[in-house]
C-alpha positions, 0 to 999 in steps of 0.5 A: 458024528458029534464023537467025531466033532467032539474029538476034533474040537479037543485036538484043536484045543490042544494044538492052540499055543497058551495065551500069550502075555504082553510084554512087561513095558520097558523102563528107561536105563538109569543114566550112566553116571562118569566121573568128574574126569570122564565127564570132561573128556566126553564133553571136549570130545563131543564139542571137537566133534562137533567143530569137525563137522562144522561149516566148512571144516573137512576132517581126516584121519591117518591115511585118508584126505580131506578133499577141499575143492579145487585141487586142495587136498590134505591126507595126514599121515603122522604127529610130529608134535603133540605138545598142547596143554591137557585139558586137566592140567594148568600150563604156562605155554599152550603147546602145539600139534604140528602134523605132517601130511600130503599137500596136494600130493606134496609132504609137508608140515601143518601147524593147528591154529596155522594156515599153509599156502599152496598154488590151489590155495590156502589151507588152515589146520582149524581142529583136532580130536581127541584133546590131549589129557595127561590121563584116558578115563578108559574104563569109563569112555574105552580107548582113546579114539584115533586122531581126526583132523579138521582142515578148511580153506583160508 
């Protein structure tokens, strides 16, 4: 009996899994250090981000609508002028984007900065990300992101 109790305490003991050790506790990664450039763009993209999102403003991008209420409706669907000064460079005229969208199912041209009166209402263009930069730090931050347009009722 103890041969069988002896044997049975072995086989256990081998069919246990080693002891396990604890994780080792993580460290934080380094912070990602961006060039100058790099450092820039990401804070304007975020700062434009940030203002799309804001009270009141509706954002949309190439093929999708900004509902504002009321029968208010913007949907871009092409850039017809993006001429505004990048945000590395120091230029005499501040440019322009000008878009043309559907308004309230009607195509029309919108100009950033500008408000477009319809029978619903009045819409202002109040926003649009990215920012035009003469170059992309893309190996930094990747590809450009696809343009998001921000519209609010005037």
């Amino acid at each position: 009996m103890r041969a069988l109790v002896l044997a049975v305490l072995m086989l256990s003991a081998c069919a246990s899994s080693p002891p396990t050790e604890s994780p080792a506790p993580s460290t934080p990664a380094p912070p990602r250090v961006l060039s100058p450039l790099a450092q820039q763009v990401q804070d304007e993209v975020q700062r434009l981000d940030a203002e799309l999102g804001g009270p009141g403003v509706v954002a949309a991008g190439f093929g999708q609508t900004a509902d504002l209420g009321g029968g208010l409706t913007v949907r871009p669907f092409a850039v017809i002028e993006d001429s505004r000064c990048p945000g590395n460079t120091t230029c005499l005229w501040e440019g322009r984007m000008r878009i043309r969208a559907a308004v309230c199912g009607r195509e029309s041209e919108l100009t950033l900065g500008q408000s477009f009166e319809t029978p619903a209402g009045v819409i202002v263009f109040v926003v649009v990300s990215p920012g035009a930069w003469t170059e992309w730090p893309r190996d930094e931050l990747g590809p450009r992101p696809a343009y998001r347009f921000g519209f609010r009722r005037g």
